[in-house]
C-alpha positions, -999 to 999 in steps of 0.1 A, spaced: 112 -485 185 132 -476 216 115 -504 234 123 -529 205 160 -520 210 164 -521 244 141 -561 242 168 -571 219 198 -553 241 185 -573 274 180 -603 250 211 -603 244 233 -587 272 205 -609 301 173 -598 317 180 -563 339 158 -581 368 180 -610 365 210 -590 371 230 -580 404 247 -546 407 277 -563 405 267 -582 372 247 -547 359 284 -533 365 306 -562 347 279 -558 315 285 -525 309 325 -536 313 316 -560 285 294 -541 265 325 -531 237 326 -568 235 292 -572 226 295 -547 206 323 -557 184 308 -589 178 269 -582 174 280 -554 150 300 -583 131 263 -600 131 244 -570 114 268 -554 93 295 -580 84 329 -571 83 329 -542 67 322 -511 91 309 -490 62 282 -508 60 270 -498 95 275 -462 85 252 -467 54 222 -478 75 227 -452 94 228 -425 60 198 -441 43 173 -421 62 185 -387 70 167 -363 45 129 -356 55 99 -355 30 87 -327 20 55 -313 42 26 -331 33 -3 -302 49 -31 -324 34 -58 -332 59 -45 -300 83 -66 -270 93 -66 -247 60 -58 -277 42 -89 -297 42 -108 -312 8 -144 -315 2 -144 -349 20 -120 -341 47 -144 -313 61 -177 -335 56 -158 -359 79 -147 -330 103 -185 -320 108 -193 -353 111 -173 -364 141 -185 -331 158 -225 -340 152 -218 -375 162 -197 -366 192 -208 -337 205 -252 -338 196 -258 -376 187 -239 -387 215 -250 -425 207 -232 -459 200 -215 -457 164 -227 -495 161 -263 -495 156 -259 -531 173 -247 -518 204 -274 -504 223 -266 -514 256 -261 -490 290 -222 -487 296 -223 -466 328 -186 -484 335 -177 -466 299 -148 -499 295 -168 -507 257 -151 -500 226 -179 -481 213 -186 -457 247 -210 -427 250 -205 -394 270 -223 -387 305 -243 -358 307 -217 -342 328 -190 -348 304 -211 -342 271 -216 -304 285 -177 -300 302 -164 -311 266 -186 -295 241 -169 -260 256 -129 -273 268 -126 -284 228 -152 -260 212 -137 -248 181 -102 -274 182 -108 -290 153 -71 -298 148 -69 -316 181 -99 -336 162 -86 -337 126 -55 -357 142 -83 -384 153 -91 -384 115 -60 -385 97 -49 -414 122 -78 -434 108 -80 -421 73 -106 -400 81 -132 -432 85 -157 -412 106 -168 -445 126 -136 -456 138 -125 -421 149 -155 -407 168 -146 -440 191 -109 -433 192 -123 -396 201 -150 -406 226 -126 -426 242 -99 -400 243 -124 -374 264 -132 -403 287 -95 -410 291 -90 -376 301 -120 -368 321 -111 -402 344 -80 -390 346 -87 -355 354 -55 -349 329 -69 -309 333 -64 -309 376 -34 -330 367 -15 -296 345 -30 -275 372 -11 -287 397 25 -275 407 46 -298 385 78 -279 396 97 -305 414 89 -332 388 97 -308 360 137 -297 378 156 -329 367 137 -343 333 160 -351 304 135 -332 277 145 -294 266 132 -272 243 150 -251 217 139 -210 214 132 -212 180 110 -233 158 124 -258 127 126 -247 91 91 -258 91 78 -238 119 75 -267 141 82 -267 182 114 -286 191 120 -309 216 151 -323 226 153 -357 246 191 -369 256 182 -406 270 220 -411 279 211 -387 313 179 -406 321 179 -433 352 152 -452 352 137 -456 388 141 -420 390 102 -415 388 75 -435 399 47 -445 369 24 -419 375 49 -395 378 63 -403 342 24 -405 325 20 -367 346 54 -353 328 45 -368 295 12 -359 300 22 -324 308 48 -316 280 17 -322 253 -3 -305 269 15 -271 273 26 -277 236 -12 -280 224 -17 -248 240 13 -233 224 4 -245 196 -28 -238 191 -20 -203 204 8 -190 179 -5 -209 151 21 -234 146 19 -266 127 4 -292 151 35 -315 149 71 -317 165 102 -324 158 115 -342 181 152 -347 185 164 -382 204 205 -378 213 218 -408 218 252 -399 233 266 -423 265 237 -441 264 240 -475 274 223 -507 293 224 -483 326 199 -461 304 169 -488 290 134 -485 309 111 -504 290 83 -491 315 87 -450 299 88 -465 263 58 -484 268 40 -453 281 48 -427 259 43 -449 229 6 -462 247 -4 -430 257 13 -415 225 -7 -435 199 -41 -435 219 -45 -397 228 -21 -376 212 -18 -397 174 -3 -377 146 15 -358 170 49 -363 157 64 -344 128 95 -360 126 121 -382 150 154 -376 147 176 -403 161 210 -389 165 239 -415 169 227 -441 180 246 -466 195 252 -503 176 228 -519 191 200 -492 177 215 -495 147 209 -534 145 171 -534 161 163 -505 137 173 -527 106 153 -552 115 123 -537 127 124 -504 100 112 -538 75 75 -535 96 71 -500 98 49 -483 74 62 -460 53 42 -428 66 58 -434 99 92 -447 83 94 -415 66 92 -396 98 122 -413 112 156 -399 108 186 -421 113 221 -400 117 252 -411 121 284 -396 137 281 -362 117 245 -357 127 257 -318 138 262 -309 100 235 -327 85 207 -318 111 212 -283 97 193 -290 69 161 -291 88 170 -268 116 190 -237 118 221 -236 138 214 -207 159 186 -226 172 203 -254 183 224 -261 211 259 -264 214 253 -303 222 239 -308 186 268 -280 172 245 -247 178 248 -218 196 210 -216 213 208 -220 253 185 -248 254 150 -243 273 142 -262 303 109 -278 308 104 -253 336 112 -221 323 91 -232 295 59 -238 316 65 -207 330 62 -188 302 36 -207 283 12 -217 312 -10 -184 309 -20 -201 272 -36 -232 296 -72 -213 290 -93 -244 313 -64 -241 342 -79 -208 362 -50 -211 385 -29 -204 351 -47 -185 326 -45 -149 321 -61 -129 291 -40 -100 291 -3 -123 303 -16 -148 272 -22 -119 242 13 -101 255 33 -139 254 17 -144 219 29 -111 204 60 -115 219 66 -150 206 52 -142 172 79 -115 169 107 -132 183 100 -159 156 91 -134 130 125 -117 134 145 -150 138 129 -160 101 139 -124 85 171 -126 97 179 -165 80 156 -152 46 183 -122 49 213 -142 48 196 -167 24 194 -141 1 229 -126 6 244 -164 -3 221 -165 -34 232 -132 -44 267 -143 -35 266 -171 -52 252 -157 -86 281 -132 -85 308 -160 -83 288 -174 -109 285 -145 -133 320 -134 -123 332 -170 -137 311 -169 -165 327 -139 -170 360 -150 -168 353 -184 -190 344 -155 -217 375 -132 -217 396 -168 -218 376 -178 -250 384 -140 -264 423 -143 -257 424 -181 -272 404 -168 -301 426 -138 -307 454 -162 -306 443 -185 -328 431 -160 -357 465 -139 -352 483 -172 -360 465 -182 -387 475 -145 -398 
């Protein structure tokens, strides 16, 4: 989505790699221009109407735990076993057809090496969400997603994605435009926060932005599958002083690659918060070819995103840049508090450091939920007193006008 607005933006505004610094500088100059007129083009005149688009999106579904660990129909765990057998003790082509060698593993339908068969059958021994999310993302059509899966351990195992979060990460980490919030969502579901106005692209090479990508799912896996979250996150996109300077088709095309290939079903929910016209006018278009299981994850606010994002979130867990009072979490703090979860990074893991960072987290949490059930509970009873009180008060008023009348009539 954020690459199909920034194809349209450079569409319209000219090619970035066709651009001078000079000419880079007199766009953004211009870019109220643009914006007057291409908001003319989507909306019409009336500036409502951009508003609306904006509106017609912002209250999320309710959970749908269906297909989830603990959630699981007859079918959905006959599929489960399924994929492991096939995966992990078959270990042959899914298309009867395809009995060829593929040492090169480059086929659709690829089989584990020995080496890899007996490395994986212990790193993902007993993750069966990390496998359910494999399932769910092809409808739990057991064919289809012991490919996807077989090619997701390959993936990783070529890419040595486990060295990879081993590895010092902490200069990459210092400057990265993702935080985390303390505190889960109303749904018990991490939080990440992403403000793409602060993000330059040529900042970081490629393989620098597939290692911090790479490296923010993985320590939230572990978290994860740690404290017993939900496996989902709600992800939090602010768009403030964003603008042409901003666009880098090159991340956008590998969070959503690598996001769709190896980490699908990932995403709880997006919420886009103010977006800027242009946004506005790709999203109305292209919302028309999104499904609605993804549509429904999207979030669209408009200028008072800090009241209405409340509704999912509570406001002492967000920042003060989204109206909160939480001190968001850098990437780097969070790493180092999370890393001894990392149980195949030796250079990270530590039993004892791992049980003591899940207790603490679980009563952090634990205590952040009592508190808001606390003052839930003080506004219901508040609110049933104002109630009663009027009801009350609607009574005596009756009594008086009744007295009145019959006195008259008297």
């Amino acid at each position: 989505m954020v690459w199909g607005a920034s194809w349209i933006y450079n569409k319209v505004t000219g090619s970035e790699s066709e651009k001078s610094d000079t000419e880079k500088t007199d766009a953004d100059a211009d870019d109220n221009a643009a914006q007057s007129w291409m908001s003319k083009w989507w909306y019409g005149d009336d500036e409502n109407d951009a508003e609306a688009t904006i509106k017609e999106n912002t209250v999320e579904k309710p959970l749908d735990r269906t297909g989830f660990l603990g959630h699981l129909t007859k079918k959905h765990q006959q599929a489960l076993d399924s994929l492991k057998y096939f995966v992990f003790t078959v270990n042959k082509p899914m298309d009867s057809n395809n009995q060829k060698e593929d040492k090169d593993q480059t086929s659709s339908d690829p089989v584990l090496t020995d080496e890899q068969l007996k490395y994986f059958t212990l790193r993902f021994k007993g993750k069966e969400a990390k496998m359910l999310c494999f399932l769910r993302k092809n409808d739990f059509d057991v064919v289809k997603s012991v490919k996807a899966f077989r090619q997701y351990l390959i993936w990783r195992w070529k890419a040595k994605i486990d060295e990879m979060v081993a590895k010092d990460m902490g200069k990459l980490l210092k400057n990265t435009v993702i935080k985390f919030c303390p505190f889960n969502d109303k749904k018990n579901r991490p939080i990440l926060i992403c403000q793409v106005g602060l993000h330059v692209p040529g900042d970081y090479e490629q393989s620098a932005l597939v290692a911090i990508f790479v490296f923010i799912m993985e320590i939230i896996d572990a978290k994860i599958e740690a404290m017993g979250e939900v496996d989902q996150l709600d992800l939090c996109v602010i768009y403030d002083d964003w603008g042409y300077k901003n666009i880098d088709s090159n991340l956008d095309k590998i969070v959503l690659n690598l996001g769709k290939l190896y980490y699908p079903g990932t995403l709880g929910v997006c919420r886009i918060l103010n977006p800027p016209w242009i946004f506005r006018g790709a999203w109305k278009v292209v919302s028309v070819f999104i499904d609605e299981k993804t549509f429904s994850k999207i979030l669209m606010y408009g200028p008072n995103f800090k009241k209405q994002i409340q509704e999912g979130i509570h406001l002492d867990t967000l920042p003060p840049i989204l109206g909160g009072t939480a001190k968001m979490v850098s990437i780097e703090d969070y790493f180092n508090r999370y890393s001894c979860l990392l149980k195949f990074n030796k250079n990270y893991y530590d039993e004892k450091k791992a049980k003591a960072c899940i207790a603490l987290h679980k009563k952090e949490q634990a205590e952040h939920d009592a508190k808001h059930k606390e003052d839930e509970s003080k506004e219901s009873s508040s609110s049933k007193e104002t109630s009663s009180s009027s009801s009350s008060v609607t009574e005596v008023t009756d009594k008086v006008e009744n007295l009145t009348v019959n006195t008259k009539q008297d």
